[in-house]
CHARMM-style PDB file with segment names, atoms N, HN, CA, C and O in Angstrom:
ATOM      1  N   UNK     1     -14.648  22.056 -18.945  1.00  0.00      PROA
ATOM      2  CA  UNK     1     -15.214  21.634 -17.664  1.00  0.00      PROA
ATOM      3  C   UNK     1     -15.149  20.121 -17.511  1.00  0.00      PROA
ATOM      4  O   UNK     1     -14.805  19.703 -16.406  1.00  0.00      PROA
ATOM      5  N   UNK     2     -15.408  19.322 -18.385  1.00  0.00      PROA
ATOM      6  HN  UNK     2     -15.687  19.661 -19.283  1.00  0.00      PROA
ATOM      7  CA  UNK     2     -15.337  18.103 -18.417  1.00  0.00      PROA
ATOM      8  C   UNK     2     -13.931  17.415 -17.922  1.00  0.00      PROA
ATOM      9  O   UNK     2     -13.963  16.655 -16.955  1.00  0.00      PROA
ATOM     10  N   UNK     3     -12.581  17.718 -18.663  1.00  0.00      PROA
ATOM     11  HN  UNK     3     -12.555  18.336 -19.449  1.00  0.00      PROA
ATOM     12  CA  UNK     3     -11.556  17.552 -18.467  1.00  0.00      PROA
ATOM     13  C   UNK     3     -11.271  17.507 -16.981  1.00  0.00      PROA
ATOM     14  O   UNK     3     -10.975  16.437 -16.449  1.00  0.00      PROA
ATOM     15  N   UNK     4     -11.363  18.816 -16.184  1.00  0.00      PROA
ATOM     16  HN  UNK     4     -11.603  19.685 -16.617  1.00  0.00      PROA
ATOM     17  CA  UNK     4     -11.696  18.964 -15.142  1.00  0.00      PROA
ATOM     18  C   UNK     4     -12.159  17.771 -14.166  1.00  0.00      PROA
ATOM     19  O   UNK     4     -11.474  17.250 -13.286  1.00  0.00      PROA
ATOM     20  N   UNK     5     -13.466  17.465 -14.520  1.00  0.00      PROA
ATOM     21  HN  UNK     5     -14.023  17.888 -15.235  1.00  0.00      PROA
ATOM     22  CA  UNK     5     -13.820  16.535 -14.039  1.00  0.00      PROA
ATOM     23  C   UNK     5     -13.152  14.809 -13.745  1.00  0.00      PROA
ATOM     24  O   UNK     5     -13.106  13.902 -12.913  1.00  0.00      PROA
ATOM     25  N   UNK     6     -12.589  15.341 -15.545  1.00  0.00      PROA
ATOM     26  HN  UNK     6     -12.627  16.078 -16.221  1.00  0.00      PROA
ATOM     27  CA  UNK     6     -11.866  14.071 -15.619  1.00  0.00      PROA
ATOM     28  C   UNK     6     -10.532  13.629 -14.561  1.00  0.00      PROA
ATOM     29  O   UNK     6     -10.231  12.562 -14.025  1.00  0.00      PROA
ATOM     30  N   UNK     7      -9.894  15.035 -14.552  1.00  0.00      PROA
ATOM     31  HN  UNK     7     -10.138  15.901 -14.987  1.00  0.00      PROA
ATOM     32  CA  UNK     7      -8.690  15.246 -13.701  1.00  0.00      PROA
ATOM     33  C   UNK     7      -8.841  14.971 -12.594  1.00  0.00      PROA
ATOM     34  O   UNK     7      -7.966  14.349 -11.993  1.00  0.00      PROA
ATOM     35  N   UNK     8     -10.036  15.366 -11.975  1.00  0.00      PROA
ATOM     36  HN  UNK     8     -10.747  15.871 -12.464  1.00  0.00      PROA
ATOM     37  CA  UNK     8     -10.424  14.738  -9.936  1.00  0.00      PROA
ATOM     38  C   UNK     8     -10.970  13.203 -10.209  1.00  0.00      PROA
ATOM     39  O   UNK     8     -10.626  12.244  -9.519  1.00  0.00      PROA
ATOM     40  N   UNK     9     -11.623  13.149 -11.015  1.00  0.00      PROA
ATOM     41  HN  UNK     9     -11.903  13.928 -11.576  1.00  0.00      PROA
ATOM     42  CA  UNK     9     -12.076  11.439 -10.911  1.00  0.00      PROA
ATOM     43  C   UNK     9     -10.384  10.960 -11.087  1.00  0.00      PROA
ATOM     44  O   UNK     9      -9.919  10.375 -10.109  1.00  0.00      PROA
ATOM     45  N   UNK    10      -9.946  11.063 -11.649  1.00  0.00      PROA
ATOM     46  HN  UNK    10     -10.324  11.538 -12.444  1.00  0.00      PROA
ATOM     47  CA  UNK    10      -8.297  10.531 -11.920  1.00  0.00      PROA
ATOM     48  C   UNK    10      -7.417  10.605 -10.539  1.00  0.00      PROA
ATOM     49  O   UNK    10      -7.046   9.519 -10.092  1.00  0.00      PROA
ATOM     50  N   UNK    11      -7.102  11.624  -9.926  1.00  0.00      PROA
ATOM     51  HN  UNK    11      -7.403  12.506 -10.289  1.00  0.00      PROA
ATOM     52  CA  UNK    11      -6.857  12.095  -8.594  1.00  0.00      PROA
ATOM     53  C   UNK    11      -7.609  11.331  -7.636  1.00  0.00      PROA
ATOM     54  O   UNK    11      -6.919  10.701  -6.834  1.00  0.00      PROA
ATOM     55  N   UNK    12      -8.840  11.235  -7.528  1.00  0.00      PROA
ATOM     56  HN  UNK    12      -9.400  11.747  -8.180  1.00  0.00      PROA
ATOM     57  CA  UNK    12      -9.776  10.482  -6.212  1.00  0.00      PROA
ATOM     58  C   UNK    12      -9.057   8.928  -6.732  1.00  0.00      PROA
ATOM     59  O   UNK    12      -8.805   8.216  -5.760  1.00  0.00      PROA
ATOM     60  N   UNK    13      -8.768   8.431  -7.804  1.00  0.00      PROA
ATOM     61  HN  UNK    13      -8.973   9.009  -8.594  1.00  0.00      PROA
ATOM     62  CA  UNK    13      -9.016   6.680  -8.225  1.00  0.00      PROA
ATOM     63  C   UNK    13      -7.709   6.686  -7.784  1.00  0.00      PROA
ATOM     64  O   UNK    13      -7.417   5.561  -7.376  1.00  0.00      PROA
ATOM     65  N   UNK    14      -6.485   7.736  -7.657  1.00  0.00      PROA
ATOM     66  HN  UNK    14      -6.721   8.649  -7.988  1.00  0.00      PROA
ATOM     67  CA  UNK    14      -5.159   7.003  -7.759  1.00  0.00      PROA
ATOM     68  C   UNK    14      -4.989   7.480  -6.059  1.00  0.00      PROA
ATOM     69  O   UNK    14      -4.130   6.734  -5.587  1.00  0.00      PROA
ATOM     70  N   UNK    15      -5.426   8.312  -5.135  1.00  0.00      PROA
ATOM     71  HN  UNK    15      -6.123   8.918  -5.518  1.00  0.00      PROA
ATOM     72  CA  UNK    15      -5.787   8.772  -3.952  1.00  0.00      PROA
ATOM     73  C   UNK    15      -6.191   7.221  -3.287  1.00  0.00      PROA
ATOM     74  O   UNK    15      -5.393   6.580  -2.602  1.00  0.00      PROA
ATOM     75  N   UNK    16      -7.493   6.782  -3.602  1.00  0.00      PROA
ATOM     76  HN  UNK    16      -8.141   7.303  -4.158  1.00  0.00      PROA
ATOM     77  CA  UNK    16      -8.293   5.775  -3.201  1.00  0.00      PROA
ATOM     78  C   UNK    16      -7.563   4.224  -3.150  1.00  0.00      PROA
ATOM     79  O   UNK    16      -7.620   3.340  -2.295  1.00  0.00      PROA
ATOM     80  N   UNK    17      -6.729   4.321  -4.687  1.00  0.00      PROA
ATOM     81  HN  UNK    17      -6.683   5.039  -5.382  1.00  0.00      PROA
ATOM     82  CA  UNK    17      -5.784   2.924  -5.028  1.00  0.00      PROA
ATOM     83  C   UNK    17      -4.702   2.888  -3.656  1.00  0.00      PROA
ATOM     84  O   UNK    17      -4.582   1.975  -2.838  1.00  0.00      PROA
ATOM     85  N   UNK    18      -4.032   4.089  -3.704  1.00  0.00      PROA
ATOM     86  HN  UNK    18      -4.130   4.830  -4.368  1.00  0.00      PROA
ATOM     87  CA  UNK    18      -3.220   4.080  -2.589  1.00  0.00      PROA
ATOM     88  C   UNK    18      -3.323   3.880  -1.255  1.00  0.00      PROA
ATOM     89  O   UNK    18      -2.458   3.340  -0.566  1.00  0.00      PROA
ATOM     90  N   UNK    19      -4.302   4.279  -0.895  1.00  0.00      PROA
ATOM     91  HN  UNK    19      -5.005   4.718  -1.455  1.00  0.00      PROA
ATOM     92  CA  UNK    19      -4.910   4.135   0.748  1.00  0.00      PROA
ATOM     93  C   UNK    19      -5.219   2.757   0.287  1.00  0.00      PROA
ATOM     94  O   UNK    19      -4.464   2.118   1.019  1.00  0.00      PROA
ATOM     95  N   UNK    20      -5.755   1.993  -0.353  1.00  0.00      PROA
ATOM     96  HN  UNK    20      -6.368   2.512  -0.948  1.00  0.00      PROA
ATOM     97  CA  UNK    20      -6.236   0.841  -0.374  1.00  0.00      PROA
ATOM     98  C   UNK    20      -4.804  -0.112  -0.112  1.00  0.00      PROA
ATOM     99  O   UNK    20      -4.731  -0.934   0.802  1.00  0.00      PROA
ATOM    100  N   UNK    21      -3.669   0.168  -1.107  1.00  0.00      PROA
ATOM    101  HN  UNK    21      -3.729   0.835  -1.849  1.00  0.00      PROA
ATOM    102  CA  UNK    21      -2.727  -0.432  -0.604  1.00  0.00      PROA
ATOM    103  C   UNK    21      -1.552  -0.280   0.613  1.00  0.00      PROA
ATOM    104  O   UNK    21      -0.474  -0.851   0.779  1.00  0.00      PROA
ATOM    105  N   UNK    22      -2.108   0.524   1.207  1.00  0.00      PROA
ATOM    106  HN  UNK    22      -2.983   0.988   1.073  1.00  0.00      PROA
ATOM    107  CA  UNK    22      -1.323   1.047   2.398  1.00  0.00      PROA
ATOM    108  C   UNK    22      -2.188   0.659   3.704  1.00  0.00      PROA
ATOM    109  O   UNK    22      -1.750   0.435   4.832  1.00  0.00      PROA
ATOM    110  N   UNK    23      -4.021   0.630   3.099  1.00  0.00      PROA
ATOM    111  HN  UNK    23      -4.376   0.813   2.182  1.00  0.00      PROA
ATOM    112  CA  UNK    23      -4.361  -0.184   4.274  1.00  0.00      PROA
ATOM    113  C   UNK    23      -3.801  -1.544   4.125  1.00  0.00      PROA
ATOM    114  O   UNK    23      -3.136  -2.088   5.007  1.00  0.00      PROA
ATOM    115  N   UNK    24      -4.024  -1.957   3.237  1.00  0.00      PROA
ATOM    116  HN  UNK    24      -4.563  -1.515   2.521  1.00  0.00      PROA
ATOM    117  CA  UNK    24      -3.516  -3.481   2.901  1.00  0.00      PROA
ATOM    118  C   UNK    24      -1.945  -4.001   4.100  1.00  0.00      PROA
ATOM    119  O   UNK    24      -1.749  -4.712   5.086  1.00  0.00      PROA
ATOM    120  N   UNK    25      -1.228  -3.160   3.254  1.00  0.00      PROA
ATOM    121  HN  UNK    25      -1.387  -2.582   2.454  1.00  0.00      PROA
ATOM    122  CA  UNK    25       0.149  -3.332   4.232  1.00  0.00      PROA
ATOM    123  C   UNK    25      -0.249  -3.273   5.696  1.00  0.00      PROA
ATOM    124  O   UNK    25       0.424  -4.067   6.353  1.00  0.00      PROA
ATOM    125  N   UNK    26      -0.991  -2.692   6.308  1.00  0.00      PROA
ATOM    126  HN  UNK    26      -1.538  -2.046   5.775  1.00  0.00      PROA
ATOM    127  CA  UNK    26      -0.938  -2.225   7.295  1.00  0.00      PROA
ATOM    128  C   UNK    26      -1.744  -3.803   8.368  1.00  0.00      PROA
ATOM    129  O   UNK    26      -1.418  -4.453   9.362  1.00  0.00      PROA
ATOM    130  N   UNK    27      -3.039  -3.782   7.257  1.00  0.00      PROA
ATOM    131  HN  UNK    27      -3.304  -3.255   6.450  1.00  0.00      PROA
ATOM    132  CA  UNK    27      -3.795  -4.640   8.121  1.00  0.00      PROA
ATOM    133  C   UNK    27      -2.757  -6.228   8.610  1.00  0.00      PROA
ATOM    134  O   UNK    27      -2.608  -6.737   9.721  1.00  0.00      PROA
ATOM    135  N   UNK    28      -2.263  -6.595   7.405  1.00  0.00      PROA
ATOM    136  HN  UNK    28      -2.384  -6.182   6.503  1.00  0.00      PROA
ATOM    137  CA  UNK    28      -1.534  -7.616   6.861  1.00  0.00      PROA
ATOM    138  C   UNK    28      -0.453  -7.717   7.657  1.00  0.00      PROA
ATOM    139  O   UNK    28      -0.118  -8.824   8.077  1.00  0.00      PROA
ATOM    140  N   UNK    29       0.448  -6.255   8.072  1.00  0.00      PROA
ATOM    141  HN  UNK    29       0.175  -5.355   7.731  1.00  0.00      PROA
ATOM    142  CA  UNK    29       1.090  -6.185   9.155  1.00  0.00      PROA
ATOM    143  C   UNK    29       2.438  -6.767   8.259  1.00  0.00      PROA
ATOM    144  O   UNK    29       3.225  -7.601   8.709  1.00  0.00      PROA
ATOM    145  N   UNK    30       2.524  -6.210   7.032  1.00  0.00      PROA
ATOM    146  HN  UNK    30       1.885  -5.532   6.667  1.00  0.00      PROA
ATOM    147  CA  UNK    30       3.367  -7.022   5.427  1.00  0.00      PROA
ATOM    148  C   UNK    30       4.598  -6.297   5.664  1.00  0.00      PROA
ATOM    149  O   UNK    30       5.603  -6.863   5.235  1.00  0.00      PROA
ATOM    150  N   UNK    31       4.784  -5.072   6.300  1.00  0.00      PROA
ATOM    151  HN  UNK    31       3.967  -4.612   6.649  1.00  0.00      PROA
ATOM    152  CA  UNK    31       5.980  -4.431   6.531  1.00  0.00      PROA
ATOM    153  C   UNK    31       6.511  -5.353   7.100  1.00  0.00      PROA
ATOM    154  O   UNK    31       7.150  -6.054   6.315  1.00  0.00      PROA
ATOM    155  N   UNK    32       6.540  -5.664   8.072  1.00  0.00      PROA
ATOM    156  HN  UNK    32       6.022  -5.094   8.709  1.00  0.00      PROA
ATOM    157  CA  UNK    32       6.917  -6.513   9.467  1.00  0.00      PROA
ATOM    158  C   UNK    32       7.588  -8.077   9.095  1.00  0.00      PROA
ATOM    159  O   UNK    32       8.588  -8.684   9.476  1.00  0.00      PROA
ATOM    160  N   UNK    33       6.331  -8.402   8.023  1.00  0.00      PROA
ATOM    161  HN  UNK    33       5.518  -7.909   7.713  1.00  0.00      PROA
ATOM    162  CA  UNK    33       6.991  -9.828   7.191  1.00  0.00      PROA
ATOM    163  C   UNK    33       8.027  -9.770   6.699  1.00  0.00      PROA
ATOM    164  O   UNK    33       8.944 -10.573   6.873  1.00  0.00      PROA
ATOM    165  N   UNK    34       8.038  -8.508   5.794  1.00  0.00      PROA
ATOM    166  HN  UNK    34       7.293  -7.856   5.654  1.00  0.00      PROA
ATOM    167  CA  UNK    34       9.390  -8.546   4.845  1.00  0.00      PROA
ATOM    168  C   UNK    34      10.422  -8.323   5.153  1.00  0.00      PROA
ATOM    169  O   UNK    34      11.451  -8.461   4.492  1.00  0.00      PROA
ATOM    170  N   UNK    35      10.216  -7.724   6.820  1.00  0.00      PROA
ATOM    171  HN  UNK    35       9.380  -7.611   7.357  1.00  0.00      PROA
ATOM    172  CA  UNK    35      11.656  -6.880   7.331  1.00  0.00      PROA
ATOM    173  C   UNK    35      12.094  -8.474   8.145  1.00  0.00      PROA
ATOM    174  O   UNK    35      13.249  -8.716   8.493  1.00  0.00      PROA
ATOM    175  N   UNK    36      11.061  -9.337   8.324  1.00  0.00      PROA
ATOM    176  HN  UNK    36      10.122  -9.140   8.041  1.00  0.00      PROA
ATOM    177  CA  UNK    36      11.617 -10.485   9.032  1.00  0.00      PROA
ATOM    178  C   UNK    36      12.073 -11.486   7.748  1.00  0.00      PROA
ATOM    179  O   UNK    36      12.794 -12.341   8.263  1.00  0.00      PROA
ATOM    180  N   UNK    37      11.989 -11.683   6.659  1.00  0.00      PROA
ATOM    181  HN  UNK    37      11.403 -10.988   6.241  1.00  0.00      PROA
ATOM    182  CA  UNK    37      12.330 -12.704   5.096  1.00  0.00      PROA
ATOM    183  C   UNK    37      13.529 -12.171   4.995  1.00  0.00      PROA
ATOM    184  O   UNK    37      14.469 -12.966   5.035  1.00  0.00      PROA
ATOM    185  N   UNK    38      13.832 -10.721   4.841  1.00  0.00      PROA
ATOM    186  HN  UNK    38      13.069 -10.076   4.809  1.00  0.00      PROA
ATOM    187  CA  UNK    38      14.991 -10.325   4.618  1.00  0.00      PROA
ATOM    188  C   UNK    38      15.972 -10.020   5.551  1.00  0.00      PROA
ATOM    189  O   UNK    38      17.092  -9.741   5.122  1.00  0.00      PROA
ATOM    190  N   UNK    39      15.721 -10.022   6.996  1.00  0.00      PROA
ATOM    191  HN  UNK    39      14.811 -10.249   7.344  1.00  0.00      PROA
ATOM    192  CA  UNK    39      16.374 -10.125   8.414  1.00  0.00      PROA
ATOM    193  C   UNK    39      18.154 -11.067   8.181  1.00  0.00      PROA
ATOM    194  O   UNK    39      19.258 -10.548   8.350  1.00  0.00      PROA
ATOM    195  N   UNK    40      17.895 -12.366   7.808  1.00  0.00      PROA
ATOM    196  HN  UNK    40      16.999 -12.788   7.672  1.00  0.00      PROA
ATOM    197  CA  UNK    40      18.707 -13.245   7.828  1.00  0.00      PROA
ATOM    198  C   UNK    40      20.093 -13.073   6.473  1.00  0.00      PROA
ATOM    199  O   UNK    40      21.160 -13.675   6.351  1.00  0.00      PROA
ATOM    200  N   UNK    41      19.602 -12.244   5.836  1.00  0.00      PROA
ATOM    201  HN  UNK    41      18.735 -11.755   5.935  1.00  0.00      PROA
ATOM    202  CA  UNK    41      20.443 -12.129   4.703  1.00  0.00      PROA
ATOM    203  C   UNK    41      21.264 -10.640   5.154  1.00  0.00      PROA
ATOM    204  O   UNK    41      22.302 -10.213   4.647  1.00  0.00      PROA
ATOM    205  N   UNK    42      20.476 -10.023   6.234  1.00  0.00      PROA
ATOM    206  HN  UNK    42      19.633 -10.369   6.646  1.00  0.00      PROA
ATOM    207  CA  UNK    42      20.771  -8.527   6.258  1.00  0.00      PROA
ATOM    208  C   UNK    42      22.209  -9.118   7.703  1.00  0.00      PROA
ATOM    209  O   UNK    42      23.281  -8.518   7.769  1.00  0.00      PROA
ATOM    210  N   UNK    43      21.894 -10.226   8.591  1.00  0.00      PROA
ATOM    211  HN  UNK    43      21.023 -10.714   8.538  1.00  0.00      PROA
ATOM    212  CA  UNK    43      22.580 -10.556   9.424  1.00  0.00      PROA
ATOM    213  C   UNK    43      23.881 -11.191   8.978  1.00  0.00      PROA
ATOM    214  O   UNK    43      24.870 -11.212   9.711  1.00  0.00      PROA
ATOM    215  N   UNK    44      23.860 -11.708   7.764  1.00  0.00      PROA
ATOM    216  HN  UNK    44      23.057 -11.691   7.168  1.00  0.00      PROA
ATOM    217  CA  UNK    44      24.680 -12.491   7.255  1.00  0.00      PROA
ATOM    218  C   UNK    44      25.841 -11.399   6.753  1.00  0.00      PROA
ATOM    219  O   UNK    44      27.008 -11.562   7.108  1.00  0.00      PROA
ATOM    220  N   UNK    45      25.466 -10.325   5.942  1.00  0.00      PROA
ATOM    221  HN  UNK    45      24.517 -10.193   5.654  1.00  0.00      PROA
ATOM    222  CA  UNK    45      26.029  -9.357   5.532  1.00  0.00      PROA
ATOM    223  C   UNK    45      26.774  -8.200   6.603  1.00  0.00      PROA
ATOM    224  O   UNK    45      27.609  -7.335   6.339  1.00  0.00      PROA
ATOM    225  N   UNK    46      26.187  -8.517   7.769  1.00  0.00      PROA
ATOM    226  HN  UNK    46      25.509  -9.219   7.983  1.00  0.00      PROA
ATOM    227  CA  UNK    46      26.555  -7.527   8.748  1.00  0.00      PROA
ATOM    228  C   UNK    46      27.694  -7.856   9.778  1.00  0.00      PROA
ATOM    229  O   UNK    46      28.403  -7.085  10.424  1.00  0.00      PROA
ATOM    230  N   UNK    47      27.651  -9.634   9.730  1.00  0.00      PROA
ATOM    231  HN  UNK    47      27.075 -10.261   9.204  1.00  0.00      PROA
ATOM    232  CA  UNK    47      28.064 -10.393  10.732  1.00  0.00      PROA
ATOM    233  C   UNK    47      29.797 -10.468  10.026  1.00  0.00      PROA
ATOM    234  O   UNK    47      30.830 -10.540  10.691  1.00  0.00      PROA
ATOM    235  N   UNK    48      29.679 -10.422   8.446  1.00  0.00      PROA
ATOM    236  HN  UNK    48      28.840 -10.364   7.905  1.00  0.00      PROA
ATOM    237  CA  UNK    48      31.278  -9.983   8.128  1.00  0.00      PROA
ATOM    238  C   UNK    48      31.907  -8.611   8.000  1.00  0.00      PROA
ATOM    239  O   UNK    48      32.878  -8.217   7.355  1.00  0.00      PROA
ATOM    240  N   UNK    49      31.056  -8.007   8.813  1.00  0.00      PROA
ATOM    241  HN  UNK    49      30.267  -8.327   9.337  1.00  0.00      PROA
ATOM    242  CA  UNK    49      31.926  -6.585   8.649  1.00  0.00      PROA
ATOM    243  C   UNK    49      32.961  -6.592   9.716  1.00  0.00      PROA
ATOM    244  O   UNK    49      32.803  -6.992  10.869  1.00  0.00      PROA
ATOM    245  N   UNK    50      34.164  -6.043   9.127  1.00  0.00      PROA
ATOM    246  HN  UNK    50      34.292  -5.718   8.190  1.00  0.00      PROA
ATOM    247  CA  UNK    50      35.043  -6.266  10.603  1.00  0.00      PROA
ATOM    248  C   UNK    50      34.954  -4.709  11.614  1.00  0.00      PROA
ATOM    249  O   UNK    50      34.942  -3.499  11.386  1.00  0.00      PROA
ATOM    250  N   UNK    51      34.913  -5.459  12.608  1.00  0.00      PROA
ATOM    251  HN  UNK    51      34.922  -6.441  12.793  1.00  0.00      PROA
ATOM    252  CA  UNK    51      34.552  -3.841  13.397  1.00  0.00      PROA
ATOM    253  C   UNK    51      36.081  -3.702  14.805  1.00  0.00      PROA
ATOM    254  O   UNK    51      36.861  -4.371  15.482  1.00  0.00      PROA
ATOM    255  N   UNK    52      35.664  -2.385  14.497  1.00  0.00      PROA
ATOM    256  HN  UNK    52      35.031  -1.841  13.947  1.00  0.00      PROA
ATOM    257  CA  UNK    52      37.298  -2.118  15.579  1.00  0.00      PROA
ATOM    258  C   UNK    52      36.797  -1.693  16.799  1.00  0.00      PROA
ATOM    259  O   UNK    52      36.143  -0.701  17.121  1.00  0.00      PROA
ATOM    260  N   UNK    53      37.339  -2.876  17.568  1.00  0.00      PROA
ATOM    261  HN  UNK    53      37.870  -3.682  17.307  1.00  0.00      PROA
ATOM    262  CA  UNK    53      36.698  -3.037  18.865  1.00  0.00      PROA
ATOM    263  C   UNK    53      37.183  -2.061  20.239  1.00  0.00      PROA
ATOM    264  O   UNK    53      36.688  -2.167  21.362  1.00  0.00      PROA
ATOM    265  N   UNK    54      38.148  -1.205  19.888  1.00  0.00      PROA
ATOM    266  HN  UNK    54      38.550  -1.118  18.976  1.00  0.00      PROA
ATOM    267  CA  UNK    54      38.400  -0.061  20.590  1.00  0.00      PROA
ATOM    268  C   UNK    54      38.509   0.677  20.743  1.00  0.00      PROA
ATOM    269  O   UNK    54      38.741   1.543  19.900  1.00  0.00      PROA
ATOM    270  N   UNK    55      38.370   0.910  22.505  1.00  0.00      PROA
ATOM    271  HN  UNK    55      38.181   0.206  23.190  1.00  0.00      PROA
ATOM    272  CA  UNK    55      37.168   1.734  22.963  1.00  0.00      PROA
ATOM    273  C   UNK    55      38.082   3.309  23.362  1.00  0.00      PROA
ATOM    274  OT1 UNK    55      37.468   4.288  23.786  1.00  0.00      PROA
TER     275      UNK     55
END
C-alpha cells in the first residue's frame, strides 16, 4: 500500500513540475521569443534555397 502511495505522490510531483513549466512558457510568452532568436538564422538558410520559379 505504501508503494502505491509512493507511485501517485511521484505522478502528482512530475504532473505538477510540468504544468509549472508550461505555465511558465506560456506566461513568459518564451515560445514566441525563441521562434523570434532563431527567426534570422532560419531566414538565412531559406533565403539560399534555389526555388523554380515556374508557374
Amino acid at each position: 500500500m505504501k508503494a502505491i502511495w509512493k507511485i501517485i505522490l511521484s505522478l502528482a510531483a512530475v504532473v505538477l513540475a510540468l504544468f509549472v513549466v508550461t505555465f511558465t512558457v506560456y506566461f513568459f510568452n518564451l515560445d514566441m521569443k525563441l521562434t523570434a532568436a532563431i527567426e534570422p538564422f532560419l531566414l538565412k538558410h531559406y533565403d539560399k534555397i534555389k526555388r523554380d520559379s515556374h508557374l
